[in-house]
MARKE-433324 format. One record per residue (C-alpha): residue number from 1; residue in three letters; chain; x, y, z. Coordinates in nm, 3 decimals, always signed. Example, Ala and Ser with C-alpha at 12.3 -4.5 7.8 and 13.67 -1.06 7.14 Angstrom:
PT  seq  type  mol       px       py       pz
PT    1   ALA    A   +1.230   -0.450   +0.780
PT    2   SER    A   +1.367   -0.106   +0.714
END
This chain:
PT  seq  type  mol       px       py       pz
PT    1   UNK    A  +13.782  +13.147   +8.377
PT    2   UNK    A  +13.722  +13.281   +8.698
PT    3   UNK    A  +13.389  +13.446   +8.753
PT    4   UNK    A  +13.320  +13.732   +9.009
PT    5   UNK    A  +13.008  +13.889   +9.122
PT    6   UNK    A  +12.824  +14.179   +8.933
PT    7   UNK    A  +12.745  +14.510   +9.141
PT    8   UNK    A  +12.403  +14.348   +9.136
PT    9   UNK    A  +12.481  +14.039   +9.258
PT   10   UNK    A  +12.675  +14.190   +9.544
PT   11   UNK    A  +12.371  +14.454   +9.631
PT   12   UNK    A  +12.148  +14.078   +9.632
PT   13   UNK    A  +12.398  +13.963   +9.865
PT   14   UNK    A  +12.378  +14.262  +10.080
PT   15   UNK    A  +11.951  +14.283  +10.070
PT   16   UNK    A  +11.969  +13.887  +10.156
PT   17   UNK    A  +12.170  +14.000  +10.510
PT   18   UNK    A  +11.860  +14.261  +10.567
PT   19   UNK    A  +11.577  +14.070  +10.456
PT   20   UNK    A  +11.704  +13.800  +10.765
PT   21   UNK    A  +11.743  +14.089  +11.020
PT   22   UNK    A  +11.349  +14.234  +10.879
PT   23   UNK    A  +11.217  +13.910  +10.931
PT   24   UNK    A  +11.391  +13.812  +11.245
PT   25   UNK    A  +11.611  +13.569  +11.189
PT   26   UNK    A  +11.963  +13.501  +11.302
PT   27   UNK    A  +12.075  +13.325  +10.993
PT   28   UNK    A  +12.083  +13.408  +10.587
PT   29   UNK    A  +11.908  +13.099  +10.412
PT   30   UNK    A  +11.879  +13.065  +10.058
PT   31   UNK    A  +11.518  +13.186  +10.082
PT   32   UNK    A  +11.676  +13.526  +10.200
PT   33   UNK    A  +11.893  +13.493   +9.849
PT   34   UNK    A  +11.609  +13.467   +9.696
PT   35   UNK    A  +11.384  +13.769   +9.849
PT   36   UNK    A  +11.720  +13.958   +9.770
PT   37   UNK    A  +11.687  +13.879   +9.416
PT   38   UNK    A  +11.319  +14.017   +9.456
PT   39   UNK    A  +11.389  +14.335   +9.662
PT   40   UNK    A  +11.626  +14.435   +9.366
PT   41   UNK    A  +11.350  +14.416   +9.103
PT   42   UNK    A  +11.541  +14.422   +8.818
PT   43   UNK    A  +11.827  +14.189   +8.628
PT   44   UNK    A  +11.747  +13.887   +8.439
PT   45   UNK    A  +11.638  +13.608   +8.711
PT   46   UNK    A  +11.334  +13.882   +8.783
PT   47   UNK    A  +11.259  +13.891   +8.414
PT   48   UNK    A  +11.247  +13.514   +8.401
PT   49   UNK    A  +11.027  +13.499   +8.629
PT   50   UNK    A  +10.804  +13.790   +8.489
PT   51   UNK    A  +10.809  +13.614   +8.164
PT   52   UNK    A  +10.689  +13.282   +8.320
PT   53   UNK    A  +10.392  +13.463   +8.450
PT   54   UNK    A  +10.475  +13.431   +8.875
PT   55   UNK    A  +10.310  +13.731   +9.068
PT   56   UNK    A  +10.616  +13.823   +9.239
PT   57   UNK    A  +10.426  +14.000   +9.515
PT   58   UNK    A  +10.218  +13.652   +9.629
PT   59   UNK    A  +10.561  +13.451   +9.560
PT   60   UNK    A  +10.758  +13.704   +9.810
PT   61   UNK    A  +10.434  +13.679  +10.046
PT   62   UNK    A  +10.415  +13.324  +10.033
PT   63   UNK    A  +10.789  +13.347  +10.135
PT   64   UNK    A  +10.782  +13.596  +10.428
PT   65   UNK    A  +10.493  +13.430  +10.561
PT   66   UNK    A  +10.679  +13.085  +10.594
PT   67   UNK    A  +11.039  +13.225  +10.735
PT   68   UNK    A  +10.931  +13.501  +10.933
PT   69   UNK    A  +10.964  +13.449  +11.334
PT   70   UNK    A  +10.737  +13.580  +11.583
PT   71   UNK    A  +10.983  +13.683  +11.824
PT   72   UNK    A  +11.276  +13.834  +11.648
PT   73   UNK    A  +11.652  +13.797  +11.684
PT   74   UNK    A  +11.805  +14.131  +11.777
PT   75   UNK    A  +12.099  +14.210  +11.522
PT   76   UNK    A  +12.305  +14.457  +11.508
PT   77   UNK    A  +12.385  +14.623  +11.134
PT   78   UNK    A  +12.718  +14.552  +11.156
PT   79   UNK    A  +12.674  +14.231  +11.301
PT   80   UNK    A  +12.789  +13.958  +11.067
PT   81   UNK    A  +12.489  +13.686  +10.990
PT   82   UNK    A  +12.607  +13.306  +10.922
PT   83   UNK    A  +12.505  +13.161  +10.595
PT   84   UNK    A  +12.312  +12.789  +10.629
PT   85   UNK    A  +12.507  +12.452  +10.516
PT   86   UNK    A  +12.261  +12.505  +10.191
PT   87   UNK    A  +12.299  +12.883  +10.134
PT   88   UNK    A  +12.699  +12.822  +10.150
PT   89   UNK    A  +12.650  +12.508   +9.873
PT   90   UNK    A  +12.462  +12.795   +9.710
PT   91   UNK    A  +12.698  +13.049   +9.685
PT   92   UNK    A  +12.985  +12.776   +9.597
PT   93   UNK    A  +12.770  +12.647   +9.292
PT   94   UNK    A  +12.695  +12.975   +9.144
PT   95   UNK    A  +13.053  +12.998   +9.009
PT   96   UNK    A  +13.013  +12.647   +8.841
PT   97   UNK    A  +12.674  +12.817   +8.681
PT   98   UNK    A  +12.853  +13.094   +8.576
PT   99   UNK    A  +13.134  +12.899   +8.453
PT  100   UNK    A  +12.870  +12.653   +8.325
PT  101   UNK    A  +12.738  +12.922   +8.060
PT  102   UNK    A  +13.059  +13.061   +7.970
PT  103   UNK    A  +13.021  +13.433   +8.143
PT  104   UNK    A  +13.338  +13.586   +8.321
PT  105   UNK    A  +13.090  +13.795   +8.551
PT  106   UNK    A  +12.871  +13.603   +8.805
PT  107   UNK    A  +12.501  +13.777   +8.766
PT  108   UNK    A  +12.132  +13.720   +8.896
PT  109   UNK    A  +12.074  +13.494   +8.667
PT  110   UNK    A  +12.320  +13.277   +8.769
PT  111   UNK    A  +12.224  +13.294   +9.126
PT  112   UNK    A  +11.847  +13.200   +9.033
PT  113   UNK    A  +11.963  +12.850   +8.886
PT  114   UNK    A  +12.231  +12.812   +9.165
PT  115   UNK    A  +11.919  +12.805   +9.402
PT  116   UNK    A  +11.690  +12.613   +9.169
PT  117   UNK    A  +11.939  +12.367   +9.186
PT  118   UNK    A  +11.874  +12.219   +9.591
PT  119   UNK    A  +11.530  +12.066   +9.534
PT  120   UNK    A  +11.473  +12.113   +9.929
PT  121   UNK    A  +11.414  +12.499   +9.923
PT  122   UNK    A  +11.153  +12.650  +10.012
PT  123   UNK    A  +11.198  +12.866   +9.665
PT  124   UNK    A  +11.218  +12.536   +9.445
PT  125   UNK    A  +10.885  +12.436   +9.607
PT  126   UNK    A  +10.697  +12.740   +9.563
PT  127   UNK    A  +10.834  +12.759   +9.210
PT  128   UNK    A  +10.775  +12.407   +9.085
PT  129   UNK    A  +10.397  +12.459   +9.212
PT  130   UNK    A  +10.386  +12.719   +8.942
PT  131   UNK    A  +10.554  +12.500   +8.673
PT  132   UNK    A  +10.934  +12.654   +8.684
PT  133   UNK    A  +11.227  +12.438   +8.771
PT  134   UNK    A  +11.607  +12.434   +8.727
PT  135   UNK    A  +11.583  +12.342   +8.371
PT  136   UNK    A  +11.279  +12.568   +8.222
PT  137   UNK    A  +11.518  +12.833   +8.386
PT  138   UNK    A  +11.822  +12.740   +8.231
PT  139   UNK    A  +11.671  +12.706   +7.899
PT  140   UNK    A  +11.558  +13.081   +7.889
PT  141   UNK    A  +11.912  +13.204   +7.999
PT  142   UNK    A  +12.028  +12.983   +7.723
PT  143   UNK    A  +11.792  +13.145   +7.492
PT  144   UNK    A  +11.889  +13.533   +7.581
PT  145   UNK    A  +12.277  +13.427   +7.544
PT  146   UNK    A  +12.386  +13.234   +7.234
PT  147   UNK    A  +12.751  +13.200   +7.417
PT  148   UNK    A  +12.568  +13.056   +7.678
PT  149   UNK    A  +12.569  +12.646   +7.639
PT  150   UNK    A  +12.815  +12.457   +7.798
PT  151   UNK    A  +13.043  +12.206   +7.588
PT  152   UNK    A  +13.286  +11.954   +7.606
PT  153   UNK    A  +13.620  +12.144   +7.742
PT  154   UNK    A  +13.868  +12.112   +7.477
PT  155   UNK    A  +14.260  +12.168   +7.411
PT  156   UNK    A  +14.401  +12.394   +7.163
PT  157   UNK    A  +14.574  +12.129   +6.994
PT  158   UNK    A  +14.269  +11.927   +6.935
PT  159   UNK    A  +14.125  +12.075   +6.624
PT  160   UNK    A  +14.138  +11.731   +6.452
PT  161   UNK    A  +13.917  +11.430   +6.492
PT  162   UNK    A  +14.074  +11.322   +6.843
PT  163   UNK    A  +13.934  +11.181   +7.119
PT  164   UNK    A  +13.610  +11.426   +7.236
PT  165   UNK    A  +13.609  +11.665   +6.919
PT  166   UNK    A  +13.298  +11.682   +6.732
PT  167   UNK    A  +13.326  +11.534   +6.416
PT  168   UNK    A  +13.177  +11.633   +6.034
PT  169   UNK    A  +12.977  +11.322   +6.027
PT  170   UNK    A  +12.607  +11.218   +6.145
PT  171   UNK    A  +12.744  +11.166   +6.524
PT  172   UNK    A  +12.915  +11.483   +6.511
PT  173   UNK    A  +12.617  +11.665   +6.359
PT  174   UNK    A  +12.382  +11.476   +6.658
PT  175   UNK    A  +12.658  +11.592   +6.950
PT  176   UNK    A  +12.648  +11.954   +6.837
PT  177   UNK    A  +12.224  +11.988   +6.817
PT  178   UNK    A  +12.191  +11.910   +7.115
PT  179   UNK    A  +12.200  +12.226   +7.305
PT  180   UNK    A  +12.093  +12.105   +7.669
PT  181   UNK    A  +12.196  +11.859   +7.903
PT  182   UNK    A  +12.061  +11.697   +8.187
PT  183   UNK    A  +12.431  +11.731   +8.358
PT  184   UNK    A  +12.530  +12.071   +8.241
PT  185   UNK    A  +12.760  +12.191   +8.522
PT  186   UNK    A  +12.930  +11.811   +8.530
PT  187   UNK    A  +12.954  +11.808   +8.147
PT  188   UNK    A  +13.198  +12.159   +8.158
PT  189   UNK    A  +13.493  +11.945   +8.353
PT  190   UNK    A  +13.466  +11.614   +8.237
PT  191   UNK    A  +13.364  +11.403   +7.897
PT  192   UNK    A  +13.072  +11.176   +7.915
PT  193   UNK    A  +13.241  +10.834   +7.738
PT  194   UNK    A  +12.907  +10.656   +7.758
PT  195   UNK    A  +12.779  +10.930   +7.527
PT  196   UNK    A  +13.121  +10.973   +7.306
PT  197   UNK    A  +13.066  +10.586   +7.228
PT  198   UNK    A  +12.727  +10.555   +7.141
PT  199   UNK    A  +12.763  +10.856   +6.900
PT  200   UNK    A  +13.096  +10.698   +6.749
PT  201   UNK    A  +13.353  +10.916   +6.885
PT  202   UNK    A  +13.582  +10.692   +7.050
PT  203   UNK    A  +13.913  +10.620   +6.867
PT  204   UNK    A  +13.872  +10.221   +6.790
PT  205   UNK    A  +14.116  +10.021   +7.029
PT  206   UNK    A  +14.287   +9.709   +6.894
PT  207   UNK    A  +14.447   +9.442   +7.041
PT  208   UNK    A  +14.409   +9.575   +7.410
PT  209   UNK    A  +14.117   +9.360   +7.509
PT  210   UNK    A  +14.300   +9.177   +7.784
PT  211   UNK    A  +14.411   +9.485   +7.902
PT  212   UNK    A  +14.079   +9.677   +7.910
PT  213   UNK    A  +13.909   +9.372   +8.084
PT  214   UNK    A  +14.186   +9.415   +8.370
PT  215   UNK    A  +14.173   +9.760   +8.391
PT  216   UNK    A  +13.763   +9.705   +8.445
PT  217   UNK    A  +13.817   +9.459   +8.674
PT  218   UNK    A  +14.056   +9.665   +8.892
PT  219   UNK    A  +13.822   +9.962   +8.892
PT  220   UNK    A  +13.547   +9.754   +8.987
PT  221   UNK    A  +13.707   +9.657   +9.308
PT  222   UNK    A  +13.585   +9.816   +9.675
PT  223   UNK    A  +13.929   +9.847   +9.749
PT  224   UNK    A  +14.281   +9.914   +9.586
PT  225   UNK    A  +14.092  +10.057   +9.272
PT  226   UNK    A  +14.374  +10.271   +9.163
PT  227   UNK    A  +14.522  +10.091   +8.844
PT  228   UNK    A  +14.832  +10.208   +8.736
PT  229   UNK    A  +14.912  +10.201   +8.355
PT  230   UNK    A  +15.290  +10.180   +8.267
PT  231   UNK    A  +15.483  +10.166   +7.950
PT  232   UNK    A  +15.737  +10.350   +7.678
PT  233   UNK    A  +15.535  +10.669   +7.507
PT  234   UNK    A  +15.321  +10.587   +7.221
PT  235   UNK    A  +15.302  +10.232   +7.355
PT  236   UNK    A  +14.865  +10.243   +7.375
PT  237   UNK    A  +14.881  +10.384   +7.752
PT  238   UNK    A  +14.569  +10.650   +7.654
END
C-alpha cells in the first residue's frame, strides 16, 4: 500500500519551510515539523495533544524560544531550505507509520508519531516532561481507528493453520488480544518467531535436528553467515 500525503500534511510541510525562515534559520528541523503541525491547529495530532491536556501556546513558546536565532538567515521565499539528517529519517518513517496503521493517506497523525519516534528532539523532550511519548500517542490513534493495529502480514493462501496464522486455540486467542506492540512498525514486514514459538505457532519439526543445529551454527558466524539450504521440493527446506 503506498501512502501519500493529505492536503494537510502537505500545508504542515509547507508552514514547517516558514516557521524556519520566521525564526531565522537556514535549515527545516523536525522541531519546525512540529510548529507546522501547531500553526495548522486542526487534524488529529492537535487533538491528541488537546486531549492529553498540553497548553499548546507554552509548548510552541517553549519551542520558539529554544530554536530561534538572534541574527537571522536571510531567505528568499522561493529559496529551497535543506531538511536535517533527523527531519529526512522523519519524513522517511512517516510512510512506515502510515503503513504501520493500515491508512492509504499519510495524515498529521502520522507525522506526530513519526517525530515521537527520535528520542533526541527537542519535541520528544518537551513532550515526555508532560507525560506523552511515542506509545501513549499511538495508543489514542489506535483508539479513534479500529483498522488501525498493525498485524502479522499474511498471504492469501494462508487461511489455514500455517506457519504465522492465528489459530482457534488459547495461543491464537492470546496473539489476537494483544492489540499493541512494542515493535509495531518492525512487526508489519516481518514475523517475530520468538513470539510464534512461545505461543505454539510453529509447525513441529522432526527429524531435522542436525540440520537446525548447523544452520545455527552457520548464522552465528562473523563471517560467511549466508547458509544455503538445497534440496528436491517438499523435501523439509522451509
Amino acid at each position: 500500500m503506498d501512502s501519500q500525503f493529505s492536503q494537510r500534511v502537505k500545508d504542515i510541510l509547507g508552514y514547517s519551510k516558514e516557521e524556519a525562515i520566521r525564526l531565522g534559520n537556514s535549515h527545516i528541523s523536525p522541531e519546525h515539523l512540529f510548529l507546522g503541525i501547531l500553526r495548522d491547529g486542526e487534524g488529529v495530532a492537535v487533538e491528541i495533544l488537546i486531549n492529553q491536556g498540553i497548553d499548546l501556546m507554552v509548548l510552541k513558546g517553549s519551542l520558539e524560544k529554544s530554536i530561534k536565532v538572534d541574527i537571522p538567515v536571510s531567505v528568499a521565499d522561493n529559496e529551497v531550505l535543506p531538511l536535517l539528517r533527523s527531519t529526512e529519517r522523519i519524513l522517511k518513517l512517516v510512510y512506515l507509520e502510515a503503513k504501520a496503521l493500515k491508512s492509504p493517506v499519510i495524515e498529521s497523525e502520522h507525522l506526530l508519531l513519526a517525530i515521537l519516534k527520535d528520542e533526541n528532539t527537542l519535541v520528544t523532550r518537551f513532550l515526555s516532561e508532560m507525560d506523552v511519548d511515542y506509545q501513549s500517542v499511538r495508543r489514542m490513534v489506535e483508539a479513534g481507528s479500529p483498522s488501525a493495529k498493525a498485524d502479522y502480514p499474511r498471504d492469501e493462501d494462508d487461511e489455514g493453520q500455517g506457519f504465522g496464522a492465528q489459530g482457534k486455540g488459547p495461543a491464537g486467542n492470546a496473539a489476537s488480544a494483544k492489540s499493541s506492540s512494542d515493535t509495531p512498525v518492525l512487526d508489519n514486514f516481518g514475523i517475530d518467531l520468538t513470539k510464534a514459538a512461545e505461543e505454539g505457532r510453529l509447525d513441529p519439526v522432526v527429524g531435522r535436528e542436525r540440520e537446525i543445529e548447523r544452520l545455527a551454527q552457520i548464522l552465528s558466524r562473523r563471517k560467511k553467515n549466508n547458509p544455503v539450504l538445497i534440496g528436491e521440493p517438499g523435501v523439509g527446506k522451509s
